[in-house]
TIGUDREN-547090 format. One record per residue (C-alpha): x, y, z; residue number from 1; residue in three letters; chain. Coordinates in steps of 0.25 Angstrom, whole numbers. Example, Ala and Ser with C-alpha at 12.3 -4.5 7.8 and 13.67 -1.06 7.14 Angstrom:
% residues 2
<site u="49" v="-18" w="31" nr="1" rest="ala" kette="A"/>
<site u="55" v="-4" w="29" nr="2" rest="ser" kette="A"/>
//
This chain:
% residues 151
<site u="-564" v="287" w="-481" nr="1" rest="unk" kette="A"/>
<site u="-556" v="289" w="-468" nr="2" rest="unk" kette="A"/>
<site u="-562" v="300" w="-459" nr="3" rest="unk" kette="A"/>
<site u="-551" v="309" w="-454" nr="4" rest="unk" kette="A"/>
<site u="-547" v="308" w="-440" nr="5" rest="unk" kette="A"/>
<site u="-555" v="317" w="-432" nr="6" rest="unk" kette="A"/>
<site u="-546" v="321" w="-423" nr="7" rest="unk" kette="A"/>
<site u="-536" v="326" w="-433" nr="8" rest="unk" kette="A"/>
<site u="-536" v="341" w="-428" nr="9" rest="unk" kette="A"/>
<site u="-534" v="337" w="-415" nr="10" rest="unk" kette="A"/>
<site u="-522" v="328" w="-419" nr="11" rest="unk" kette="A"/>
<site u="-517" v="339" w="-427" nr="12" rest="unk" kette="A"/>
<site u="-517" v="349" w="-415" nr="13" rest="unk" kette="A"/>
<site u="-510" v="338" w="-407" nr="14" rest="unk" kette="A"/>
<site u="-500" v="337" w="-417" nr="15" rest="unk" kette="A"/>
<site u="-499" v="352" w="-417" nr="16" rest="unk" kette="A"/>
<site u="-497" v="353" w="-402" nr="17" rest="unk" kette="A"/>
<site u="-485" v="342" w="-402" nr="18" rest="unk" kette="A"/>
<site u="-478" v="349" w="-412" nr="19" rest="unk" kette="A"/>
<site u="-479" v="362" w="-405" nr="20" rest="unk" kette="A"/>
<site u="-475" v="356" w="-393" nr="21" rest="unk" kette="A"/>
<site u="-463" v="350" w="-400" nr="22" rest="unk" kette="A"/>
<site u="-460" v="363" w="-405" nr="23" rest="unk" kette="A"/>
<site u="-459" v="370" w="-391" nr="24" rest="unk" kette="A"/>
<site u="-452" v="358" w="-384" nr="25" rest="unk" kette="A"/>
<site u="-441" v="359" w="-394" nr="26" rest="unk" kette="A"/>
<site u="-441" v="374" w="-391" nr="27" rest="unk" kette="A"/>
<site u="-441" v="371" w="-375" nr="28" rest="unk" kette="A"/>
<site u="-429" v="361" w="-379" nr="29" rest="unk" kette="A"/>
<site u="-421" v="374" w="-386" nr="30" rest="unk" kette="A"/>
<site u="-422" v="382" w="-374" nr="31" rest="unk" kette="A"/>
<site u="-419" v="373" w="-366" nr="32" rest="unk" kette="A"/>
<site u="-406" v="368" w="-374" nr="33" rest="unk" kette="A"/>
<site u="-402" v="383" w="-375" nr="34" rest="unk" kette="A"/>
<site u="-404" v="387" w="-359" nr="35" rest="unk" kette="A"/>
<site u="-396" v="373" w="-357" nr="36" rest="unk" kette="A"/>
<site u="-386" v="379" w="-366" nr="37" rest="unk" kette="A"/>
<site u="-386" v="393" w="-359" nr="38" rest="unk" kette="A"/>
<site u="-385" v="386" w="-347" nr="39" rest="unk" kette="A"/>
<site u="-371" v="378" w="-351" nr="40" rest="unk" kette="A"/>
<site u="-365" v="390" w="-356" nr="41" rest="unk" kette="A"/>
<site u="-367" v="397" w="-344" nr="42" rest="unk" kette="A"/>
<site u="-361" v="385" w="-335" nr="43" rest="unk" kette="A"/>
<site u="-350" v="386" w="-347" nr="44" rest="unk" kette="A"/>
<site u="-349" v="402" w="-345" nr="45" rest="unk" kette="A"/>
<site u="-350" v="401" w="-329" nr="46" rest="unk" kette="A"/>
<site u="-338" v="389" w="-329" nr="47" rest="unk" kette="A"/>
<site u="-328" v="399" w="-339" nr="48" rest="unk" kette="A"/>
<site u="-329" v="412" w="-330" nr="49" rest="unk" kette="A"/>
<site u="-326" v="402" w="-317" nr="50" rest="unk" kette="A"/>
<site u="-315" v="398" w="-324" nr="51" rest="unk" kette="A"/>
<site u="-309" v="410" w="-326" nr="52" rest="unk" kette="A"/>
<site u="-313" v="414" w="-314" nr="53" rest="unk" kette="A"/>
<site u="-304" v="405" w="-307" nr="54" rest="unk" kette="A"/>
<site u="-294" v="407" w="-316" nr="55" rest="unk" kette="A"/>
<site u="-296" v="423" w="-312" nr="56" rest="unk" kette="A"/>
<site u="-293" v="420" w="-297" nr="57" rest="unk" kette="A"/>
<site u="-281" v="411" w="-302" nr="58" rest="unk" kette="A"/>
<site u="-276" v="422" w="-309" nr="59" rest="unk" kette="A"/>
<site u="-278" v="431" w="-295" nr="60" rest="unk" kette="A"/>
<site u="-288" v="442" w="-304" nr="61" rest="unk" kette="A"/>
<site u="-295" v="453" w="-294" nr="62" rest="unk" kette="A"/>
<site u="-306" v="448" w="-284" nr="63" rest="unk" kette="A"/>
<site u="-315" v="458" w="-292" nr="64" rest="unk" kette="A"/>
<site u="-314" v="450" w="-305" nr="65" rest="unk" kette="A"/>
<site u="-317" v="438" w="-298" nr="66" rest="unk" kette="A"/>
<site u="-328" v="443" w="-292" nr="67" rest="unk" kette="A"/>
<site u="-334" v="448" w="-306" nr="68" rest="unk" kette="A"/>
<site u="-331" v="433" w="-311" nr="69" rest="unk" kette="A"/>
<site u="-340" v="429" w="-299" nr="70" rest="unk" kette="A"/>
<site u="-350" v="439" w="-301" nr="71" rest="unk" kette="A"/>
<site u="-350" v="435" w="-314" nr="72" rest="unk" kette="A"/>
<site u="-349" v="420" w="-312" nr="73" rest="unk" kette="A"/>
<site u="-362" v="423" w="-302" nr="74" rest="unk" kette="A"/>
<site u="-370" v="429" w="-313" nr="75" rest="unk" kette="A"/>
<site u="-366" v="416" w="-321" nr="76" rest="unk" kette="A"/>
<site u="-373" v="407" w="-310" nr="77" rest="unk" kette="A"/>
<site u="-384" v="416" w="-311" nr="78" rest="unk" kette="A"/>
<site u="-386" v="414" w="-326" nr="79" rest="unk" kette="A"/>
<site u="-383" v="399" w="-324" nr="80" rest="unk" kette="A"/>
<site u="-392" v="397" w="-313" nr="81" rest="unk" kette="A"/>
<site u="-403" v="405" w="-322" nr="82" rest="unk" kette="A"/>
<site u="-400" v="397" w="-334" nr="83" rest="unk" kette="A"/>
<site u="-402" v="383" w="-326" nr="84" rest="unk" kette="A"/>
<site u="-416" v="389" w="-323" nr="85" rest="unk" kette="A"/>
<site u="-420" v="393" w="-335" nr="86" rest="unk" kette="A"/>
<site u="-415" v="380" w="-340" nr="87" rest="unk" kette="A"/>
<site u="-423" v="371" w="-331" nr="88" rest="unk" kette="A"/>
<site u="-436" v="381" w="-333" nr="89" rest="unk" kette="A"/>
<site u="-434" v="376" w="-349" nr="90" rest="unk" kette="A"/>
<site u="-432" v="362" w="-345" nr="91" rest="unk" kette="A"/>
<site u="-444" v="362" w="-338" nr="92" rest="unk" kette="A"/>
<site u="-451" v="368" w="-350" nr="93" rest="unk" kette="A"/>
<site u="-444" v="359" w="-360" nr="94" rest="unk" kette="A"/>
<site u="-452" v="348" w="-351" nr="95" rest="unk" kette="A"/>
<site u="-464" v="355" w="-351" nr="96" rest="unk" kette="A"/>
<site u="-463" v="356" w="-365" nr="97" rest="unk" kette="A"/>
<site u="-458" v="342" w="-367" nr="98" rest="unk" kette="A"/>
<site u="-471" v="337" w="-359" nr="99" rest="unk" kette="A"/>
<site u="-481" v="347" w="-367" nr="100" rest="unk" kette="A"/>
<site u="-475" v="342" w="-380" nr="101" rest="unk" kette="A"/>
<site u="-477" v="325" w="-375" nr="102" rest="unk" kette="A"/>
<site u="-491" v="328" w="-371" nr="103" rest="unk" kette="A"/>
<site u="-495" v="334" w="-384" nr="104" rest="unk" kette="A"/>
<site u="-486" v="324" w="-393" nr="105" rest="unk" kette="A"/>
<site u="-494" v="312" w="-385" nr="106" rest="unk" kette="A"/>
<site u="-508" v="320" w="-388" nr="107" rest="unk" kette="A"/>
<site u="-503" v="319" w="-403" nr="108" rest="unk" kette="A"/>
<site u="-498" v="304" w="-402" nr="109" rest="unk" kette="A"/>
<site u="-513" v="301" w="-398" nr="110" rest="unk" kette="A"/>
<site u="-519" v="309" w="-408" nr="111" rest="unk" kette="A"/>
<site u="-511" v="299" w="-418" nr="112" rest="unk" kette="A"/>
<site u="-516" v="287" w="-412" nr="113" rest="unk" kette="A"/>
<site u="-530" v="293" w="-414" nr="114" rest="unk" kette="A"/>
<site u="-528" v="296" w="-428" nr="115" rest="unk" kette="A"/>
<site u="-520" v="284" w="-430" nr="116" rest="unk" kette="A"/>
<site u="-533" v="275" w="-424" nr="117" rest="unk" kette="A"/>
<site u="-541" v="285" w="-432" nr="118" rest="unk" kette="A"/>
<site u="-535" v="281" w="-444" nr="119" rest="unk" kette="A"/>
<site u="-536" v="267" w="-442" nr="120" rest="unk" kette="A"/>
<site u="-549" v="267" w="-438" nr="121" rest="unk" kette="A"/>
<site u="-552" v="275" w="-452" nr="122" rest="unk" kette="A"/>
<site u="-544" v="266" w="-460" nr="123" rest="unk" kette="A"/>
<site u="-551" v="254" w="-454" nr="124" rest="unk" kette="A"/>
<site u="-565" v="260" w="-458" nr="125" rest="unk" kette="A"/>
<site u="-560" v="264" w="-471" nr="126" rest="unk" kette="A"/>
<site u="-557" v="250" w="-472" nr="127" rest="unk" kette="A"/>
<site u="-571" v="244" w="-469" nr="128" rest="unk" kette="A"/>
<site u="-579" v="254" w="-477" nr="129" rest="unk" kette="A"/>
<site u="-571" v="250" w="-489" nr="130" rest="unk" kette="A"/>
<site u="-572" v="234" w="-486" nr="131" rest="unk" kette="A"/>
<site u="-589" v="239" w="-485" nr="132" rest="unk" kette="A"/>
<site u="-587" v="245" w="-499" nr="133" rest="unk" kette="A"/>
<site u="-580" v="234" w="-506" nr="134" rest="unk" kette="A"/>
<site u="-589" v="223" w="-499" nr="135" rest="unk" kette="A"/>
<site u="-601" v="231" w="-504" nr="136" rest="unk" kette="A"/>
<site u="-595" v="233" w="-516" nr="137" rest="unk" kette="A"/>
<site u="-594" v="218" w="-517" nr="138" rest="unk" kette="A"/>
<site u="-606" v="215" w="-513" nr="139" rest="unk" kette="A"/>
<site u="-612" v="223" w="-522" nr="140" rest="unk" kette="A"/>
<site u="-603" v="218" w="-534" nr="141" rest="unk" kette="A"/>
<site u="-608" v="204" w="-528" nr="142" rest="unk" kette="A"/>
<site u="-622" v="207" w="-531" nr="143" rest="unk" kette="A"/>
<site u="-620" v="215" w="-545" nr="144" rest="unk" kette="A"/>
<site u="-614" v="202" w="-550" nr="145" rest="unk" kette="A"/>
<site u="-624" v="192" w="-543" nr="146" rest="unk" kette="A"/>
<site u="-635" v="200" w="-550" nr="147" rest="unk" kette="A"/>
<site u="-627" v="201" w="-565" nr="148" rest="unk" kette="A"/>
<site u="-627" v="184" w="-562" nr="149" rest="unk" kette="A"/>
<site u="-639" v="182" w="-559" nr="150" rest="unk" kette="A"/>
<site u="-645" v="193" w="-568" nr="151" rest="unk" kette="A"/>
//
């Protein structure tokens, strides 16, 4: 009979670990898609209110309503500028995350090969000792029938 692979708990924490891994990068990849998004419709936002901005001083619209649609196109550069950063901070974890996830996947790959050559090994074992039996087994056939002949 084939002995199990001693390292199975190991392999099934390495598995474990990948898939979690895998879990969290594709969270990391969500937030990151959502702050690009955010970030795209403030650009969108910021590009709409110059517009009519410029159409405002076409138009010849009080110089205090062109300075709220600059105070207000200020406060948007903030929040551009803020997004960007919160953007490349998730970035940088989605590699981080990225990197935790292909170290622990290649742990797991090499727990495989293990088990793989484990089983291998096992089946090749397996193999011998029934060849032993069935060569005993003859052998032992062999004689029972050399006795009953000469008996």
């Amino acid at each position: 009979m084939a002995r199990a692979f001693p390292l199975g708990a190991v392999r099934f924490v390495a598995h474990e670990r990948a898939e979690a891994a895998a879990r969290e990068l594709g969270g990391h990849g969500r937030r990151v898609s959502a702050a690009r998004d955010k970030l795209d419709q403030l650009a969108g936002f910021r590009a709409q209110y110059h517009v009519q901005r410029d159409s405002l001083l076409v138009a010849g619209v009080d110089t205090a309503r062109v300075r709220d649609f600059d105070a207000f196109l200020g406060r948007l550069d903030e929040a551009i500028r803020t997004q960007g950063e919160e953007l490349a901070r998730l970035e940088a974890s989605l590699e981080a995350a990225r990197g935790r996830w292909l170290e622990l996947r290649r742990r797991e790959q090499a727990m495989d090969v293990l088990a793989a050559r484990h089983d291998e090994i096992e089946a090749a074992r397996v193999r011998r000792l029934d060849q032993k039996e069935q060569d005993e087994f003859a052998q032992r056939t062999s004689r029972a029938l050399a006795k009953v002949r000469l008996g």
